[in-house]
VEXDREN-2710 file (C-alpha; in Angstrom, 1 decimal):
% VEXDREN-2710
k/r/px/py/pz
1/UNK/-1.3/-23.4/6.2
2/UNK/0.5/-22.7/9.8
3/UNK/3.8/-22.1/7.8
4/UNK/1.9/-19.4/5.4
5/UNK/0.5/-17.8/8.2
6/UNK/4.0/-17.6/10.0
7/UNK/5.3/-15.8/6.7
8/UNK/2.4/-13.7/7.1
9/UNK/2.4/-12.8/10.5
10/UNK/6.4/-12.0/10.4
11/UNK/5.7/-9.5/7.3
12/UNK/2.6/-8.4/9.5
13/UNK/4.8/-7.5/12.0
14/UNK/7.9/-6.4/10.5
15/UNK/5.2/-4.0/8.0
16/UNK/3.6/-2.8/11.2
17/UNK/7.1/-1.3/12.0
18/UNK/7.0/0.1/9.0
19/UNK/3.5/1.5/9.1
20/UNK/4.0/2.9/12.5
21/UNK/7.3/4.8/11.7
22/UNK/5.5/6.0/8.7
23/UNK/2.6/7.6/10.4
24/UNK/5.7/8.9/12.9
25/UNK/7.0/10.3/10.0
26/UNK/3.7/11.8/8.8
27/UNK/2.7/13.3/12.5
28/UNK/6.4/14.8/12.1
29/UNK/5.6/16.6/9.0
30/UNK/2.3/17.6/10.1
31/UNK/3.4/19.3/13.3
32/UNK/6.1/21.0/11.6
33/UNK/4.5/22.1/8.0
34/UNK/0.8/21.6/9.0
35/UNK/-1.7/21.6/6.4
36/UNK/-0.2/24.3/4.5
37/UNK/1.2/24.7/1.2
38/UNK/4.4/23.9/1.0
39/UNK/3.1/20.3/3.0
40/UNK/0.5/20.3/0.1
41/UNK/3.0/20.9/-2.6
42/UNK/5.1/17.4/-1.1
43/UNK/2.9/15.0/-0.9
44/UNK/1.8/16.3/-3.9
45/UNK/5.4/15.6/-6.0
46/UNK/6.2/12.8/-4.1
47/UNK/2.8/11.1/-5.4
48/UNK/4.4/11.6/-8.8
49/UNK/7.5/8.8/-8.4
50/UNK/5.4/7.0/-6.1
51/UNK/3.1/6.3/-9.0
52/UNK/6.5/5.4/-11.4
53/UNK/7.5/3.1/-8.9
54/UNK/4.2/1.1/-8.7
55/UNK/4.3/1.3/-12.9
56/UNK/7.7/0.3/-13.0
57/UNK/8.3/-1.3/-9.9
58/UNK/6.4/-3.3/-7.2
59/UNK/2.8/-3.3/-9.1
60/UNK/3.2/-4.6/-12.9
61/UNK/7.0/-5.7/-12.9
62/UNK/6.5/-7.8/-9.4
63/UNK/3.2/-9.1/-11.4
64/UNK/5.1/-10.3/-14.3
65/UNK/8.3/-10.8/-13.2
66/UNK/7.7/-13.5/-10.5
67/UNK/5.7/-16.1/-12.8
68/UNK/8.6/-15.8/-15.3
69/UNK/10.8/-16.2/-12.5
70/UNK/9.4/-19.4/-11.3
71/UNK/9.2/-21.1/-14.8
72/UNK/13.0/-19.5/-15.0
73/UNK/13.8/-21.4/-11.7
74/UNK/11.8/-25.1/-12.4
75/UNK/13.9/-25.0/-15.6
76/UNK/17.2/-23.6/-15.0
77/UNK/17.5/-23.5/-10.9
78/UNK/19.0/-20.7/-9.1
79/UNK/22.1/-19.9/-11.6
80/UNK/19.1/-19.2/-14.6
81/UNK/17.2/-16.9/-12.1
82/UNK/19.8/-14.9/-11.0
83/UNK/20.9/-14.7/-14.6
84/UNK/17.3/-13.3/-15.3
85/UNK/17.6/-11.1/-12.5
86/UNK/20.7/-9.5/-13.9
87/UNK/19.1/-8.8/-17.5
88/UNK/16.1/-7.1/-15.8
89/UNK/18.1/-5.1/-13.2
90/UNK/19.9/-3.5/-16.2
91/UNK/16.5/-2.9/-18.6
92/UNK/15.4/-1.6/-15.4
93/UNK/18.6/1.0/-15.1
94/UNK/18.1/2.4/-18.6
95/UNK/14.4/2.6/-18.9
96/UNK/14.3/4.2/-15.2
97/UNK/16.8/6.1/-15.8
98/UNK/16.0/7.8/-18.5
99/UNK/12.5/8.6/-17.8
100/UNK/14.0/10.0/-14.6
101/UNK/15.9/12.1/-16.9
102/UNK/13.2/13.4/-18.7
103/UNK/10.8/13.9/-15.6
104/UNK/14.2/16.5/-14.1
105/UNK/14.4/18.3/-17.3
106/UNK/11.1/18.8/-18.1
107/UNK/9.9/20.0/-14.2
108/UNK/12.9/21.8/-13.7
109/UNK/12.2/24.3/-16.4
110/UNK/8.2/24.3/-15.6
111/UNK/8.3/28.1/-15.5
112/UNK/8.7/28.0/-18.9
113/UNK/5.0/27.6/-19.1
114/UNK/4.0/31.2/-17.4
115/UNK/0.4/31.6/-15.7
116/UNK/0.3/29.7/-13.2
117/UNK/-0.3/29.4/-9.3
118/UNK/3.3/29.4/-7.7
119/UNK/2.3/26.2/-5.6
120/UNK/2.4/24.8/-9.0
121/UNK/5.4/25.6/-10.0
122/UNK/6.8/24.9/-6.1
123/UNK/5.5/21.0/-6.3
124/UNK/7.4/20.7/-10.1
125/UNK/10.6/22.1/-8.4
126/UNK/9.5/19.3/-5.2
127/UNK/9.2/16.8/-8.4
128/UNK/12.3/17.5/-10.1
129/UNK/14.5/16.9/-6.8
130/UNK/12.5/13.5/-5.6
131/UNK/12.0/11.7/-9.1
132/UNK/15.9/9.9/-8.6
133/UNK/13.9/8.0/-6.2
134/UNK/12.1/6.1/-8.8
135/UNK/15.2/4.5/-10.1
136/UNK/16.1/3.1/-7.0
137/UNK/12.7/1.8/-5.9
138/UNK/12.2/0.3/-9.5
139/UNK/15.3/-1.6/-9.3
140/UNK/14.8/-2.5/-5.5
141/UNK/11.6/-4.1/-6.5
142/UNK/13.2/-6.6/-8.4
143/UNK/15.7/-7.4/-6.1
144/UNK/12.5/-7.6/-3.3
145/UNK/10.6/-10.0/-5.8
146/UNK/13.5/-12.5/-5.7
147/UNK/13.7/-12.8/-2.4
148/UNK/10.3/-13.3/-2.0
149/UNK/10.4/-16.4/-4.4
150/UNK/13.4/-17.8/-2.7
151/UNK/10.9/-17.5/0.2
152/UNK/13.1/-14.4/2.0
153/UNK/10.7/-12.5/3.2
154/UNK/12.4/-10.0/5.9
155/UNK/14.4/-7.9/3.8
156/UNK/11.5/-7.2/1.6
157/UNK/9.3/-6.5/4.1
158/UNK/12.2/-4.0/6.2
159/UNK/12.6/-1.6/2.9
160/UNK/9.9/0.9/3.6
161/UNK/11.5/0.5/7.4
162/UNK/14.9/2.3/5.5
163/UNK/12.4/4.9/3.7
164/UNK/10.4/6.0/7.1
165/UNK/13.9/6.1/9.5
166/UNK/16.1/8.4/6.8
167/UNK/12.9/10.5/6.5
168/UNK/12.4/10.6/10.5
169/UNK/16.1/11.5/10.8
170/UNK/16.5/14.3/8.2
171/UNK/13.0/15.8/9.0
172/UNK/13.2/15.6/12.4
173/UNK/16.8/15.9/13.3
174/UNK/18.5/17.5/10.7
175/UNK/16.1/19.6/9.6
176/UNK/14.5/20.6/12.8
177/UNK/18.5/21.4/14.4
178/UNK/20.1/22.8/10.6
179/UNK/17.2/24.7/9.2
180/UNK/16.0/27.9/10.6
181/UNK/13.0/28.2/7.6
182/UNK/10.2/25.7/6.6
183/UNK/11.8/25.3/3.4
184/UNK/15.3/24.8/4.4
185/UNK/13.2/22.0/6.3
186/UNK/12.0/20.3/3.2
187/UNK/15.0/20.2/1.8
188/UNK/16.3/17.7/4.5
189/UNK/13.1/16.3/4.0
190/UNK/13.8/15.3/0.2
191/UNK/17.7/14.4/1.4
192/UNK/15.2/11.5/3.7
193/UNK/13.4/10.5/0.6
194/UNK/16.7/9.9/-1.5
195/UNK/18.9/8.5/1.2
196/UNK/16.0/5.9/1.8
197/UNK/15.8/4.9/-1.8
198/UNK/19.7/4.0/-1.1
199/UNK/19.0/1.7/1.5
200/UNK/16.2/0.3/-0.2
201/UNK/18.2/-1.0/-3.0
202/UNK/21.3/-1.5/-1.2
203/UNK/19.7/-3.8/1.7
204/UNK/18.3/-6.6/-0.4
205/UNK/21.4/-6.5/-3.4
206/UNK/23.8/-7.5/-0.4
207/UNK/21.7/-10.2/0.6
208/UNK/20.8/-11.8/-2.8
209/UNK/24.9/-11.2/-3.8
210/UNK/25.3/-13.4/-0.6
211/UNK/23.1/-15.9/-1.5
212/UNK/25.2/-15.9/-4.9
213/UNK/24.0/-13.7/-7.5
214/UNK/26.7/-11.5/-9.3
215/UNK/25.5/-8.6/-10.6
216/UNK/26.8/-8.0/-14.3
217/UNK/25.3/-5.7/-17.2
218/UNK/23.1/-7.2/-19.2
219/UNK/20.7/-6.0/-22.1
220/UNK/20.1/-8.7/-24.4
221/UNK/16.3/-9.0/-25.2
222/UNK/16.4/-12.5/-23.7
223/UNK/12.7/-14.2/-24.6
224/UNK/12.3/-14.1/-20.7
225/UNK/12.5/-10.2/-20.4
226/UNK/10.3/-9.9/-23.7
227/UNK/8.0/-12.1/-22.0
228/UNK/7.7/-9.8/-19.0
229/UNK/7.8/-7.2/-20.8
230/UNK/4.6/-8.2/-22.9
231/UNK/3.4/-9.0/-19.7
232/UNK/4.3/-6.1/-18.4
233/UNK/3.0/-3.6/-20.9
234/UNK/-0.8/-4.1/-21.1
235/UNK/-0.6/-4.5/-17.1
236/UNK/1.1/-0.7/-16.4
237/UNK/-2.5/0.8/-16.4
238/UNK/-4.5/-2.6/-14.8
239/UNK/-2.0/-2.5/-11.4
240/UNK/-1.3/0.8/-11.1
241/UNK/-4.7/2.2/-11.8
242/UNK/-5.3/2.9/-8.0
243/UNK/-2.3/5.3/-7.3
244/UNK/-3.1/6.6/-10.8
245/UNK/-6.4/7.4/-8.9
246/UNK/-5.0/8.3/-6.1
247/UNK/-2.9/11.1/-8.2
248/UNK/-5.5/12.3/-10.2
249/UNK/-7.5/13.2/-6.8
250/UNK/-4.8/14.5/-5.3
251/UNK/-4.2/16.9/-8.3
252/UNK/-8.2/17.9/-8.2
253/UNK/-7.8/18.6/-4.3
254/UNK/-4.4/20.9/-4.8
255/UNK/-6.3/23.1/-7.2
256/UNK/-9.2/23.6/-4.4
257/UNK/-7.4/24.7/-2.0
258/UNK/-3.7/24.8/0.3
259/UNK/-4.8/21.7/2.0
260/UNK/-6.9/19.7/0.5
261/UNK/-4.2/17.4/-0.8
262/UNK/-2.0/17.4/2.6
263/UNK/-5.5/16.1/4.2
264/UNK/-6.2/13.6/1.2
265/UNK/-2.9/12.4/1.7
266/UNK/-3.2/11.7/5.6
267/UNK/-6.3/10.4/5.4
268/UNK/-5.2/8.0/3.1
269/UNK/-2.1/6.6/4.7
270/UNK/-4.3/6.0/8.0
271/UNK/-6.7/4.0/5.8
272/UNK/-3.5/1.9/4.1
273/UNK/-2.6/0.9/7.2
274/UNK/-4.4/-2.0/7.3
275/UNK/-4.1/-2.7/4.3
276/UNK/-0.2/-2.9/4.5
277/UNK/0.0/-4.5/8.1
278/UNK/-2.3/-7.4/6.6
279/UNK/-3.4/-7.6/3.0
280/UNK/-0.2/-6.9/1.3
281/UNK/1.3/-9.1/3.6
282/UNK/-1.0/-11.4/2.6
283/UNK/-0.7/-10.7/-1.3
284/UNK/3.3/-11.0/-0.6
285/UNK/2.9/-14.8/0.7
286/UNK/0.0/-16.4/-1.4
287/UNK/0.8/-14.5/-5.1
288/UNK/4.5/-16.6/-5.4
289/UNK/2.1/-20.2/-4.2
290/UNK/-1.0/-19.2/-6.6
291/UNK/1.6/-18.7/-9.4
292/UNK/3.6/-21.8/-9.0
293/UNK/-0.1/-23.7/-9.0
294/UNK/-0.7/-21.7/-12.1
295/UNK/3.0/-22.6/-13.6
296/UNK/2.3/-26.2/-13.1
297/UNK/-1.4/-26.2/-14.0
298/UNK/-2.6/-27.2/-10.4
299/UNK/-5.6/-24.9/-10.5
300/UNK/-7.2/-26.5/-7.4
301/UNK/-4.6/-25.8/-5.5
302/UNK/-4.7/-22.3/-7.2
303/UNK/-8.2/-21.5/-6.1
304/UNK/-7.8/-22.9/-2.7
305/UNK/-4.6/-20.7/-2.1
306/UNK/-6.7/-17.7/-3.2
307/UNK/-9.7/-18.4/-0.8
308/UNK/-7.4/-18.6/1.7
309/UNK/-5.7/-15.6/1.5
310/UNK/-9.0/-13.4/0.5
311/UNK/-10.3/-14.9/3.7
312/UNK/-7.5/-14.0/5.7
313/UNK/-7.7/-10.4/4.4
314/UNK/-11.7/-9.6/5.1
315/UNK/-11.1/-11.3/8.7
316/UNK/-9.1/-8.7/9.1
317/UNK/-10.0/-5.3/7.1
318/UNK/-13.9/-5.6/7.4
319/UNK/-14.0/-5.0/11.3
320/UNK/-10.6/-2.8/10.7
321/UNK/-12.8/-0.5/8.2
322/UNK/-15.9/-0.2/10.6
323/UNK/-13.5/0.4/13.2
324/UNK/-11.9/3.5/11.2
325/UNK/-15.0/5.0/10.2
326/UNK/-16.3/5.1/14.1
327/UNK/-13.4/6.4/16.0
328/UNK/-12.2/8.5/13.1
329/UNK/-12.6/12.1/14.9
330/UNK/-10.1/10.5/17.8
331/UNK/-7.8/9.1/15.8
332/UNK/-7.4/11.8/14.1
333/UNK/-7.3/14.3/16.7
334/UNK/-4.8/12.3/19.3
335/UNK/-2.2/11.5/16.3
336/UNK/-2.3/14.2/14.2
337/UNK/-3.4/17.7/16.0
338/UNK/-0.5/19.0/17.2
339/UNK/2.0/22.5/16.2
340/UNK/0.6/23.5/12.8
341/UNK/-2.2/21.2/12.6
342/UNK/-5.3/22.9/13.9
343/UNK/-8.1/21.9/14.6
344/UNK/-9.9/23.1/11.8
345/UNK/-7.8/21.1/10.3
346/UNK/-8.6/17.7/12.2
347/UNK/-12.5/18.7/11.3
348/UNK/-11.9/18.5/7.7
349/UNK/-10.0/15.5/7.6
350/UNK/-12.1/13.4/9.8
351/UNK/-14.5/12.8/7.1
352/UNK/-12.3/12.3/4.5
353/UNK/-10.9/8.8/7.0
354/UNK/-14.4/8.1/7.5
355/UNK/-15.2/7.7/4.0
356/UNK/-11.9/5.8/2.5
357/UNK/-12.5/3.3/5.3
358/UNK/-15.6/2.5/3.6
359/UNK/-13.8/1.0/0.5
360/UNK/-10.9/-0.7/2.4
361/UNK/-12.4/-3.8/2.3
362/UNK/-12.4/-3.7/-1.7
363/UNK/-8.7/-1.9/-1.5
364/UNK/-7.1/-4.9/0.2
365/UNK/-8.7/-7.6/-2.1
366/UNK/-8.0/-6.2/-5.1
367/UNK/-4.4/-6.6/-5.1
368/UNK/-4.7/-10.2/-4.7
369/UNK/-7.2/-10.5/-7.0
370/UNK/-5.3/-8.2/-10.2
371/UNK/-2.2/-11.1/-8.9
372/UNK/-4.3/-14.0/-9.5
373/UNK/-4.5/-12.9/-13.4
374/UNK/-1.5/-12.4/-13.6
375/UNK/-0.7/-15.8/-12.2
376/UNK/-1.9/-17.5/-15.4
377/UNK/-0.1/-14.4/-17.2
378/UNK/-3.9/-12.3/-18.2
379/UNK/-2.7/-9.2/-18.7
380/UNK/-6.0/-7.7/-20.6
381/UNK/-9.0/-7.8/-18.1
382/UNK/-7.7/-6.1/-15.4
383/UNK/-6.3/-3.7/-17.9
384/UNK/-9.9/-3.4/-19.4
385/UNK/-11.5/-3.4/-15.6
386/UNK/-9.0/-0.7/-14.3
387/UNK/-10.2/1.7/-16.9
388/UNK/-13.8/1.2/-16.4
389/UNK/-12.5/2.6/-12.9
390/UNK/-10.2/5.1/-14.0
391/UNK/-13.4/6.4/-15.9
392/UNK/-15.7/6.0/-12.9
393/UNK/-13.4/7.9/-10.6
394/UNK/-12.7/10.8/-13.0
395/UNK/-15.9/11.4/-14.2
396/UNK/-17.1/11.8/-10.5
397/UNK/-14.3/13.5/-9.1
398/UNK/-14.8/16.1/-11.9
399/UNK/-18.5/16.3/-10.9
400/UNK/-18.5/16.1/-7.3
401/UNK/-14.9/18.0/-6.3
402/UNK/-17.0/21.7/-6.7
403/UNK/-19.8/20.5/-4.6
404/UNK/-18.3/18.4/-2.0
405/UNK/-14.8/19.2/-2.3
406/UNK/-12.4/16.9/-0.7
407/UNK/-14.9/14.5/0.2
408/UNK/-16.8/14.2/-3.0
409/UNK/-12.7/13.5/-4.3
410/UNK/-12.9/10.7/-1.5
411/UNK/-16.4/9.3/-2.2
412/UNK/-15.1/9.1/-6.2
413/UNK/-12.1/7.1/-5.5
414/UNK/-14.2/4.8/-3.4
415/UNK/-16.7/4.2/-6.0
416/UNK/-14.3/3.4/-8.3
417/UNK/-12.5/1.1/-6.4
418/UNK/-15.9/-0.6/-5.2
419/UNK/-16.5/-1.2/-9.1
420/UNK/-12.9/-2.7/-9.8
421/UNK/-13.1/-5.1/-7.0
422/UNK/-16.1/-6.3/-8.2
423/UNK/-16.2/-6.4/-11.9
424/UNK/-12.3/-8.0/-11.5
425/UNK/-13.7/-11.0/-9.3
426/UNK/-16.6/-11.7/-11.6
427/UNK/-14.3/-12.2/-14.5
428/UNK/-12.1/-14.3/-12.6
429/UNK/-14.7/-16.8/-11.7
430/UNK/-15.8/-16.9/-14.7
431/UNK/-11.6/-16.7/-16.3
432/UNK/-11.0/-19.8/-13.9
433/UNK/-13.7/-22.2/-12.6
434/UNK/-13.0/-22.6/-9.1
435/UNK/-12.2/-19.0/-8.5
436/UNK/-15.5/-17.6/-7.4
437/UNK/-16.6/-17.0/-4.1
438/UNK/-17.5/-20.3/-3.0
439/UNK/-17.7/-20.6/0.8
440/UNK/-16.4/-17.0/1.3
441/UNK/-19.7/-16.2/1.6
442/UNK/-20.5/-17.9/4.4
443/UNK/-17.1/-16.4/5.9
444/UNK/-18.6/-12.9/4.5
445/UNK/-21.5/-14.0/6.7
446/UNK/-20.2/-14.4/9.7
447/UNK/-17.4/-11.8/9.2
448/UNK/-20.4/-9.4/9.0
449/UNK/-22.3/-10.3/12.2
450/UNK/-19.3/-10.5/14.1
451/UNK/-18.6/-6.9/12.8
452/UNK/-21.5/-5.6/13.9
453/UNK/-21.4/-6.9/17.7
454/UNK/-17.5/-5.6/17.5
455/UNK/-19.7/-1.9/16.2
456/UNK/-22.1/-1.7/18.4
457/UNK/-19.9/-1.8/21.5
458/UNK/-17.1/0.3/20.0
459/UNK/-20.0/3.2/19.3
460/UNK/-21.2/2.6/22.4
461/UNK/-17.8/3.1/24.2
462/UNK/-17.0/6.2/22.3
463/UNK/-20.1/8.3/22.9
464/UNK/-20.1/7.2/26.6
465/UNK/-16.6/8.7/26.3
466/UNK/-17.0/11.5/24.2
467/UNK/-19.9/13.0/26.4
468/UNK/-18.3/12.1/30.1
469/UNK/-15.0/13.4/29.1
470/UNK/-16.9/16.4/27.2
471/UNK/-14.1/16.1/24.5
472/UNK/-10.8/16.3/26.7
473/UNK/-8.0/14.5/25.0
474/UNK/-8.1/11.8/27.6
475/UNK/-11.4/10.9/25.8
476/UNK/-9.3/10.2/22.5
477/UNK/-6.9/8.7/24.8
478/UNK/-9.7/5.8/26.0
479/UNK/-11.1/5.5/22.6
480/UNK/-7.7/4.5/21.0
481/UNK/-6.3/2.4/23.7
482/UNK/-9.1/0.8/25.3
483/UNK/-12.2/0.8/23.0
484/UNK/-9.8/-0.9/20.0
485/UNK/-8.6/-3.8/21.8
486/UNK/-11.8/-4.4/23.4
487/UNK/-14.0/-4.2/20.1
488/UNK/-10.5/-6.5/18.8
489/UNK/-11.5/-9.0/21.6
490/UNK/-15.4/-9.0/20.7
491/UNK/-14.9/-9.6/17.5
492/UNK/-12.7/-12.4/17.9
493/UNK/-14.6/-14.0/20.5
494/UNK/-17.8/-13.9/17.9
495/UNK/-16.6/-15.1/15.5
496/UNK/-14.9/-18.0/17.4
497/UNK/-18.5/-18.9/18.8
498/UNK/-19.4/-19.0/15.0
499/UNK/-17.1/-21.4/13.5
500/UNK/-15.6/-19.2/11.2
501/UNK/-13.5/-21.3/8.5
502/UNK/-9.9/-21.0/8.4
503/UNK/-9.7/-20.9/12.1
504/UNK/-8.0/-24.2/12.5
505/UNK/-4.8/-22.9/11.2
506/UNK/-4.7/-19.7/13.6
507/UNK/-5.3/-22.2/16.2
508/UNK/-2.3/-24.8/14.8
509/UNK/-0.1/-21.7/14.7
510/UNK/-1.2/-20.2/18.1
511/UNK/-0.6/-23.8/20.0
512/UNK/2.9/-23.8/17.4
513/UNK/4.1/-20.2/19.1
514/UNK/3.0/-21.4/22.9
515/UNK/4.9/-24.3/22.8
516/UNK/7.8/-22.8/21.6
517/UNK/7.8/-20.3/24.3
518/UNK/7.3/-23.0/27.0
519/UNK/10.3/-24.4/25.8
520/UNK/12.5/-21.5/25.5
521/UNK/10.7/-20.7/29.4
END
């Protein structure tokens, strides 16, 4: 357990790099484009190959690739993985490729279809220039996936690092120095997004060609790539069905107005951050164990694994969500009103944070959980599960987006995910005995009234500081800096006093790091 939460805590930390250089990156675009249209019409293409790459890339290819992998390895050893690796590189070349082909062609001449807004036809042009970036990431994700089953975790976890610091760079200072117009601007912007796709791929092919693999072209239908890709197949709607969510309410908030879907877009990266700091961290460590358990039918060890790592994720997202919803009007305000943001802008997107952190719990669970499936290679139920949610989150997006707007988008989404999470953890308890709950209840438990003392004084703090500051910026300042780590500390200190399970190995790891320091002291 102290050696999976080291791997955890390094991706943790190396992800909160990432996560902090992203929301750099997003405060940059903000102060420059504001909520505006052209910002609206971005995040609105860039949605588009970001939901490619989780099709094709890091959701269902990562899902089905790594069990195959593992059986590939116990049977062949290294020269039969990386032999694997090079047949699904290639498949992943042509089929990427070519849709990428298809997805230029067929934006590019969008204006072929008269009638529409021009923001329309401005995020197709947007679309057309980013959708190279889905090759890259596609293949990058296979290359990440190896790694991560020959237990190399920090190259993986530095490839959004690549993403965020060409973005910073051409947004920031080539764009901001070069361009002398908002769109000249973006189209340094979109040079970030491409020249990061390089280094993503680039990064981890020189460190696997190190450890010995030798690229070569390869498309023979080996039974190992038609296994994943019959794995793969039925699974391209169950793990990407929450950025196809995700996509579908951006698309509903760019039609109501110019930003609507820049706001749904910040909002939602300030509510993934959690999620990526910890729970994918966490899904990036367990899935490889729970699927060799699965490969060698140790489904104790399986279930334990799971617990674990579910436990490890509501420890952390639960207080992390209550947090977010509380101090969501300073958060906002301190990191993103600035230049072109406005205020107004800040008041509409408060609400929006408030109400994703209400589902991030369920967000950062369901990964693991759609993993755990796949881990004894069930492709159908979360493929059945996803589009009970799918049909949950468009059917209330449709009715709620012209009464609520934005936040009815937000509430739908939620619901939808709330539903997933749920329905997908039922079937697995009942898919695998050993799999439900358990004693994550009692965690729940505890996890809840530790929350709740961490609540109370972090609402307390902020309306002390929100009324004796009367709304200066230092009072945003106090509520970020001081009222977080203290409601951090009360948490901890609760749940400590209650015994919480798992605890043992943060304390074996925390007496692990000390000494080590002593020493090097």
């Amino acid at each position: 357990m102290s050696k999976k939460l080291k791997n955890i805590g390094l991706i943790s930390l190396l992800t909160t790099v990432s996560r902090v250089l992203g929301l750099v990156r997003d405060q940059l675009s903000a102060w420059i484009f504001g909520a505006a249209e052209l910002n609206s019409a971005f995040v609105t293409a860039f949605r588009i190959p970001n939901l490619f790459r989780r099709l094709l890339g890091e959701g269902s290819l990562t899902a089905a690739f790594v069990p195959t992998l593992q059986e590939e390895i116990r049977e062949r050893g290294r020269p039969g993985a990386f032999d694997l690796l090079s047949n699904v590189v290639s498949w992943l070349f042509v089929v990427a490729g070519g849709l990428g082909l298809f997805a230029i062609l067929l934006c590019s001449q969008s204006r072929l279809l008269p009638g529409h807004d021009s923001k329309w036809y401005l995020a197709a042009d947007l679309t057309a220039v980013l959708f190279p970036y889905v090759v890259m990431i596609c293949v990058a994700a296979a290359l990440n996936a190896t790694l991560n089953v020959f237990e190399h975790f920090i190259e993986p976890a530095l490839s959004p690092i690549w993403l965020n610091l060409t973005m910073i760079a051409t947004l920031g200072g080539a764009g901001w120095n070069l361009a002398h117009t908002d769109e000249g601007r973006m189209r340094w912007l979109c040079a970030g997004v491409l020249l990061g796709g390089f280094f993503q791929l680039a990064v981890p092919a020189v460190v696997l060609i190190r450890l010995g693999w030798r690229p070569r072209p390869d498309l023979a239908l080996s039974p190992r790539v038609r296994e994943i890709g019959a794995l793969m197949l039925p699974g391209l709607w169950g793990t990407a069905i929450y950025q196809v969510n995700v996509l579908i309410s951006g698309l509903f908030a760019y039609s109501i107005n110019d930003s609507a879907a820049s706001l749904l877009y910040y909002a939602n990266r300030l509510m993934e951050l959690p999620i990526g700091v910890f729970a994918i961290a966490v899904a990036t460590v367990v899935y490889p164990l729970i699927a060799r358990h699965a490969a060698e039918r140790n489904f104790a060890g399986m279930a334990d694994d799971y617990r674990k790592g579910v436990r490890l994720i509501l420890l952390v997202n639960i207080p992390a969500a209550v947090g977010l919803v509380l101090l969501s009007e300073p958060i906002v305000r301190l990191l993103f009103q600035h230049g072109k943001f406005t205020a107004e802008a800040t008041a509409a997107m408060v609400p929006l944070l408030a109400i994703f952190a209400l589902g991030l719990p369920f967000f950062s669970v369901v990964s693991l959980t759609t993993r755990a499936f796949y881990a004894v290679k069930d492709t159908m139920t979360p493929v059945k599960v996803s589009t009970l949610s799918f049909v949950i989150n468009v059917a209330l997006s449709w009715s709620l987006k012209d009464v609520l707007g934005a936040p009815g988008l937000v509430l739908a989404s939620t619901a939808a995910i709330m539903a997933q999470t749920v329905v997908l953890q039922i079937a697995l308890a009942r898919r695998l005995p050993g799999m439900g709950f358990g004693d994550l209840w009692r965690t729940l438990g505890k996890v809840v009234i530790a929350t709740m003392a961490m609540g109370a004084v972090v609402a307390g703090g902020w309306w002390v500081a929100r009324h004796e500051l009367d709304g200066a910026r230092s009072g945003d300042v106090v509520a970020i800096g001081g009222l977080i780590p203290l409601g951090a500390a009360v948490y901890a200190v609760v749940l400590w006093l209650l015994k919480v399970e798992g605890r043992e190995g943060f304390s074996a790891l925390t007496t692990k790091w000390s000494a080590k320091f002593r020493k090097a002291g």
